[in-house]
C-alpha positions in Angstrom: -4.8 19.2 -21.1 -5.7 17.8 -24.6 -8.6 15.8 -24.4 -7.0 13.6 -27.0 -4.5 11.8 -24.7 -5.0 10.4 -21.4 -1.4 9.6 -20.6 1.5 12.1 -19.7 5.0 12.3 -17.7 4.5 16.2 -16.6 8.0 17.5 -15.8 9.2 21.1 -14.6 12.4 22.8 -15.3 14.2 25.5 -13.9 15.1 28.5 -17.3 16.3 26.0 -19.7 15.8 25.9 -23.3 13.9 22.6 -24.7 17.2 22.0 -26.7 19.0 21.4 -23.2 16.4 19.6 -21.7 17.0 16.8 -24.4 19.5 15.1 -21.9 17.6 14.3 -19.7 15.1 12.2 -22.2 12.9 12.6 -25.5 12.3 16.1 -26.9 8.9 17.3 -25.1 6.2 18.3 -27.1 4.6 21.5 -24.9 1.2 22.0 -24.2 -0.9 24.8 -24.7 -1.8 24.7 -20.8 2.0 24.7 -19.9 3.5 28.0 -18.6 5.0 30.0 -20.6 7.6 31.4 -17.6 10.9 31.5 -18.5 11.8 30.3 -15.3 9.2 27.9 -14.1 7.6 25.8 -16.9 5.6 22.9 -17.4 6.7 20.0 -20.4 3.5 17.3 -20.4 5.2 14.7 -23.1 2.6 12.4 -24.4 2.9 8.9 -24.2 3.0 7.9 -27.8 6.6 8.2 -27.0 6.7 4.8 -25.2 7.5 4.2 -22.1 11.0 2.6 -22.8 12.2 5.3 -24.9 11.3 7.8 -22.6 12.8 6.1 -19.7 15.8 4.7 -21.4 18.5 6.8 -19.4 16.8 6.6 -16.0 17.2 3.0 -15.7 13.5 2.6 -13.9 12.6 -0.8 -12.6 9.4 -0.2 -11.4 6.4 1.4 -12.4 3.9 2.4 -9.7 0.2 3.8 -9.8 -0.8 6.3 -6.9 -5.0 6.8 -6.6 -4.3 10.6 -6.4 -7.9 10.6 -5.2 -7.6 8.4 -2.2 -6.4 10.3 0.6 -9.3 12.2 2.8 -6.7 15.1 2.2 -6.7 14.6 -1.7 -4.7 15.5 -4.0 -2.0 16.9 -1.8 -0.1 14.2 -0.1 -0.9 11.9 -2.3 0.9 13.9 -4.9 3.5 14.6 -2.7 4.1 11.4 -1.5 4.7 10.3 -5.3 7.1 13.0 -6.1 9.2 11.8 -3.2 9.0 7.7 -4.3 10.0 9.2 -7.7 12.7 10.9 -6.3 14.2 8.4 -3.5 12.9 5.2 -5.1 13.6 5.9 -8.6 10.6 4.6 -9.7 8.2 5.6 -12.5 4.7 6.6 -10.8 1.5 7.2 -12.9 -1.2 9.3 -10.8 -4.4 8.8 -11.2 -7.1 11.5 -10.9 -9.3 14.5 -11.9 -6.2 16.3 -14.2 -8.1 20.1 -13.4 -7.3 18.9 -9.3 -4.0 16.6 -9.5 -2.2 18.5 -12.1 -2.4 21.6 -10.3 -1.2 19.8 -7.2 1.4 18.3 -9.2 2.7 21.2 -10.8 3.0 23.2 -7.4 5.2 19.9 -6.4 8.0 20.9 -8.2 8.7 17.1 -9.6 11.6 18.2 -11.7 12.6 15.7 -14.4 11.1 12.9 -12.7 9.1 9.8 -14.4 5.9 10.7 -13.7 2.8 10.5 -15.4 -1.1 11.7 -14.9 -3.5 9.1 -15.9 -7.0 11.3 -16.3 -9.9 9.4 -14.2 -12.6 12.3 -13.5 -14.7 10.4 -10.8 -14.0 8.9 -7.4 -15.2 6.2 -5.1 -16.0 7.3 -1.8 -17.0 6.5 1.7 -20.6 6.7 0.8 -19.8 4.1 -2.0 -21.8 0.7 -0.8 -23.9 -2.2 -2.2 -24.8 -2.4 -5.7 -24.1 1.1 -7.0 -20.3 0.3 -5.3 -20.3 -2.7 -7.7 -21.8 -0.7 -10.4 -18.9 1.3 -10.4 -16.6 -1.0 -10.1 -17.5 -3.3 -12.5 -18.1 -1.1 -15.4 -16.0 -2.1 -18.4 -15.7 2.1 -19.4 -15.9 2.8 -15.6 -14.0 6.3 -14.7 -12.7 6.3 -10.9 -10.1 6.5 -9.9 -9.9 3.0 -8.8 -10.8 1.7 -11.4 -8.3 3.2 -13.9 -5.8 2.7 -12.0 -6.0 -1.4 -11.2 -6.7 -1.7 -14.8 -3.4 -0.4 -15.5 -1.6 -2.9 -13.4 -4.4 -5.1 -14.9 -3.0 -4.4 -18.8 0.7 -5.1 -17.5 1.1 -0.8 -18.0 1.9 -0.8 -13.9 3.2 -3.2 -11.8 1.5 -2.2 -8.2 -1.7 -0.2 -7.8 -1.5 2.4 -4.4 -4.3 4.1 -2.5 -5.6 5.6 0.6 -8.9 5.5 -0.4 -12.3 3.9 1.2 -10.5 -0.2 1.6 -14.2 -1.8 1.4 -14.2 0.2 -2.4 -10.8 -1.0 -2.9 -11.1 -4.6 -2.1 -14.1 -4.9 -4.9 -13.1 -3.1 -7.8 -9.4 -5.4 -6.8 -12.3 -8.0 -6.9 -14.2 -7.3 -10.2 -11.3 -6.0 -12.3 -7.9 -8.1 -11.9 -10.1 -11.5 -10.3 -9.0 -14.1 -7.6 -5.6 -15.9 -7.7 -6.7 -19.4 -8.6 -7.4 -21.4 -5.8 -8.0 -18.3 -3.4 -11.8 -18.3 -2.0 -11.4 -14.8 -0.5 -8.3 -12.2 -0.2 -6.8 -11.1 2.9 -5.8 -7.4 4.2 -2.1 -7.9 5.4 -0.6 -4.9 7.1 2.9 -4.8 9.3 2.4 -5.4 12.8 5.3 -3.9 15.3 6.6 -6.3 17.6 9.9 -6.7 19.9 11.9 -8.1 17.8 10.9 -6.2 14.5 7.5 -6.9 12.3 5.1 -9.6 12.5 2.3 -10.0 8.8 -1.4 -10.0 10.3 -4.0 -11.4 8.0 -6.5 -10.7 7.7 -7.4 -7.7 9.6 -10.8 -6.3 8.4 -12.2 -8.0 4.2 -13.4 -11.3 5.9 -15.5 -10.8 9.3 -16.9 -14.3 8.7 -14.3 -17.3 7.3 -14.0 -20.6 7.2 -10.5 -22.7 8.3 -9.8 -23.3 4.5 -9.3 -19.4 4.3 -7.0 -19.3 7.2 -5.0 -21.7 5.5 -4.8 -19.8 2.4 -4.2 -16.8 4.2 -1.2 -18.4 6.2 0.2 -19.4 2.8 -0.1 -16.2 1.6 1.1 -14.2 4.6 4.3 -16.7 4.7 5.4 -16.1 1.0 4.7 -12.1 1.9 6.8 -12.9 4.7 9.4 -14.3 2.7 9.8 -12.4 -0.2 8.9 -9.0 0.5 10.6 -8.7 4.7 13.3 -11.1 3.8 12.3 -13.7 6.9 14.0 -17.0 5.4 11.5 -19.9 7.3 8.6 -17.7 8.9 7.0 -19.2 11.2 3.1 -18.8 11.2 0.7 -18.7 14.4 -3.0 -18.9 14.8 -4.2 -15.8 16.8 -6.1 -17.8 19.8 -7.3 -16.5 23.2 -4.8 -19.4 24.7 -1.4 -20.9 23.9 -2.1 -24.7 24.3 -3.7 -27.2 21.9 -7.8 -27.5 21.8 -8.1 -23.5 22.5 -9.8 -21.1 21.0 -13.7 -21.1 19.3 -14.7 -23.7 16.5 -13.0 -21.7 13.5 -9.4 -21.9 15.2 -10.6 -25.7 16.6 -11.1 -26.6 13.2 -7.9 -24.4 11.3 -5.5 -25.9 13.8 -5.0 -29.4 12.5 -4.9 -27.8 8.5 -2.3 -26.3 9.6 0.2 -28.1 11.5 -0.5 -30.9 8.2 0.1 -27.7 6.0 3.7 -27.8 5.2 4.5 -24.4 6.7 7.0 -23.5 9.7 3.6 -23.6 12.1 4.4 -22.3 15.7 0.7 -23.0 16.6 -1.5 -20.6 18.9 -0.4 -17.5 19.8 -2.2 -14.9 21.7 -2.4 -10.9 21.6 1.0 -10.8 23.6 3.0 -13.3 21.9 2.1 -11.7 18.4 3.8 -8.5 20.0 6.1 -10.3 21.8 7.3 -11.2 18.2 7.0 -15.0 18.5 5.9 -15.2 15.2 6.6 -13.8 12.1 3.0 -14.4 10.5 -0.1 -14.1 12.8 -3.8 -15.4 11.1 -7.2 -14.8 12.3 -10.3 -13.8 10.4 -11.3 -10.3 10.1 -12.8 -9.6 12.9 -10.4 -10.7 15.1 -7.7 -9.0 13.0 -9.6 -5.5 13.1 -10.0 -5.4 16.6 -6.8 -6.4 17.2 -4.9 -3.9 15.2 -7.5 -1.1 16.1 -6.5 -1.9 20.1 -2.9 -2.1 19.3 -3.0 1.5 17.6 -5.1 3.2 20.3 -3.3 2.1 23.3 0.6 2.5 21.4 -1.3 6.4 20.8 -2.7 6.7 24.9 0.8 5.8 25.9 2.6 8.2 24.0 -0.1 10.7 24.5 0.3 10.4 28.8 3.8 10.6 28.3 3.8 13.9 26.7 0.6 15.3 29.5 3.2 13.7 32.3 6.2 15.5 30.9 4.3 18.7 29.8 2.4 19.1 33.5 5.4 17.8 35.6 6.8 20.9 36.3 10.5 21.8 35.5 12.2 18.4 36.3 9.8 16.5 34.1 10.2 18.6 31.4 14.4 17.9 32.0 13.6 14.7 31.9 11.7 14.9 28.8 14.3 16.7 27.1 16.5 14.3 27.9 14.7 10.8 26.8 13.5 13.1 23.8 15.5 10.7 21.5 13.9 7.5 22.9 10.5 8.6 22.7 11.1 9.8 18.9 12.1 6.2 18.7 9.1 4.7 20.0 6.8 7.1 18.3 8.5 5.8 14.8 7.9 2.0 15.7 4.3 2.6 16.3 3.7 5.0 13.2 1.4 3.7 10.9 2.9 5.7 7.9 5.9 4.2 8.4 4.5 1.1 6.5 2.6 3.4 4.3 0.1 0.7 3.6 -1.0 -2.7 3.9 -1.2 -5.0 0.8 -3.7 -7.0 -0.4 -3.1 -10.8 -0.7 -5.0 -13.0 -2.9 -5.9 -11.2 -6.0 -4.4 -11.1 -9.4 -2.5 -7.9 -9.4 -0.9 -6.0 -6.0 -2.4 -3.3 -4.6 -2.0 -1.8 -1.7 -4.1 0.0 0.9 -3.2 2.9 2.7 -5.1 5.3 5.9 -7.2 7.8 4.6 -5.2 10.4 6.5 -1.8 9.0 5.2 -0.1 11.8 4.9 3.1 12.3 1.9 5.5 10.1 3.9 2.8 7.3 3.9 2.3 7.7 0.2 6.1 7.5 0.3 6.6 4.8 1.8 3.5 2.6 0.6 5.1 3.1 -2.7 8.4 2.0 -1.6 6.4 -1.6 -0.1 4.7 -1.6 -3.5 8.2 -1.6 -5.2 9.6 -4.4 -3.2 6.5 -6.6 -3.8 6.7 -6.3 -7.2 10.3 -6.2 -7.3 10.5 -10.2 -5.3 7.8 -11.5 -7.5 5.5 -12.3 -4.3 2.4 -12.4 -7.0 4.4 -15.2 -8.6 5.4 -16.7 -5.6 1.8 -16.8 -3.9 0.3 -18.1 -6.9 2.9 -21.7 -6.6 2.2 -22.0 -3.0 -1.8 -22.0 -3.5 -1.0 -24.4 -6.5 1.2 -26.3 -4.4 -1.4 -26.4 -1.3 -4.3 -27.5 -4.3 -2.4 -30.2 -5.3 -1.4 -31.7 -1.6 
């Protein structure tokens, strides 16, 4: 691609003259790197044609950026993923990433006349990413990661949501460095969706803050409740303080000394809950610190998978009947297998800084992707930023 312009919505059509192609938007300008099949071509239409004009007869509401550089798979279901969100979402998605590694990926995606975009960012943060050459590289005003490029779009108001699979430590402090705290936030929280037996349940934090202090707690109860508000649609949620006991005066000093915050706090408190009432779904919003949280969604995952897992060994080794009977419950265990999926969330969001972003597995797959974009919509979509930023104002001036 032209090293002149960063930004570009790559589309591919099927044998049809640039003159035809004109209904569907702009008139492409054509690269010299674009095919020259007549019946597979790539248009790359630079973005001095803004993004309005382009997008005037597609009627996009959101615009999303994808780290196509974040998945341990990379670019491949990252790209995918975006190509379906474009497709089923009707969304805008700008990719971020190497352009000689994504927009190969891309083109072999087949997007059709879809709004995406390639956002050049020739470096990547990684696993092996830590300390002060992480924050290096996340603080550098002309830095060129992925990360980085992309949170600074949200950052300029060019996206509305920042997505990635990539290494969550990296994530959480270029989130830090580049778009800042929400005012009146000490530290942001890690919120994914937890299953439960009635439907989902917000769990925050689950791995940024090992260490916290109740005023955190607090803030991430705010937080989680306007999350659980705006983005699931629960109308009062009602927020519980992840204890190793039910009744009042459990738990060590933190949850002691967070308990009293919050029944004074304003918000639909339940009070403590343990591991089995979070599941149970007796609350909506469950808090701890990040330890707690880690461990607790880490257990949940590996015994949801050893269940499953002796089911199948049990059917498979059975003999004839078991495998009937497998056949037979196949449905209900498709079901089950769905609830405890972790790509069917696609990602958890990150509550607490200026800007969303959202922060997938690194082996999300393209349905993750696809469905972490679809999360990233509805966030930006309800205005939970905006919403967030009056509670902690609120909570400041109480």
């Amino acid at each position: 691609m032209p090293a002149s312009s960063s930004l570009w919505l790559v589309v591919r059509w099927e044998g049809l003259e640039p003159s035809r192609l004109a209904a569907h938007g702009p008139q492409p300008c054509l690269s010299a790197n674009s095919s020259t099949s007549a019946n597979s071509r790539i248009i790359i239409i630079p973005t001095g044609l803004s993004r309005k004009r382009a997008l005037s007869k597609r009627n996009v509401v959101t615009c999303i950026v994808v780290d196509a550089m974040g998945s341990d798979a990379y670019p491949v279901p990252d790209v995918a993923g975006a190509i379906l969100a474009a497709r089923q979402y009707h969304v805008e998605i700008i990719l971020v990433g190497d352009e000689t590694i994504v927009g190969p990926a891309l083109a072999a995606g087949l997007p059709g006349v879809l709004p995406i975009r390639l956002v050049h960012a020739p470096e990547m943060l990684s696993m092996t990413d830590k300390g002060e050459d992480l924050t290096f590289k996340a603080r550098h005003k002309q830095a060129l990661n992925s990360m980085a490029v992309g949170m600074d779009l949200v950052k300029s108001g060019q996206a509305d949501a920042f997505v990635t699979a990539g290494n969550t430590g990296a994530a959480m402090v270029t989130a830090l460095l580049r778009l800042g705290r929400i005012r009146g936030v000490d530290r942001p929280a890690v919120a994914p969706i937890f299953p439960t037996a009635t439907g989902s349940c917000v769990a925050l934090d689950i791995g940024a803050n090992p260490d916290c202090k109740p005023e955190n707690l607090v803030q991430f109860a705010i937080m989680g409740s306007v999350y659980a508000k705006n983005v699931r649609g629960v109308s009062n949620p009602r927020v519980g303080l992840v204890s190793n006991g039910e009744e009042d005066g459990k738990g060590n000093e933190l949850v002691k000394a967070t308990a009293p915050l919050l029944k004074k706090s304003g918000l639909n408190y339940y009070g403590n809950v343990e591991g089995k009432d979070v599941i149970e779904g007796k609350v909506d919003v469950a808090v701890t610190d990040g330890f707690v949280g880690n461990v607790m969604l880490k257990t949940a995952e590996a015994v949801g998978k050893l269940i499953l897992d002796e089911v199948r060994a049990a059917i498979k080794n059975g003999g004839p009947l078991a495998m009937l009977g497998g056949f037979l419950v196949r449905p209900a265990l498709r079901k089950i297998k769905k609830l405890l999926d972790p790509s069917e969330q696609g990602a958890a969001i990150l509550l607490g800084v200026n800007g969303l972003v959202l922060i997938g597995h690194g082996r999300s797959d393209a349905i993750a992707i696809k469905n972490a974009v679809r999360l990233a919509s509805s966030a930006a979509e309800s205005d939970v930023l905006g919403a967030i930023r009056t509670a902690i104002e609120n909570n400041l001036k109480s």
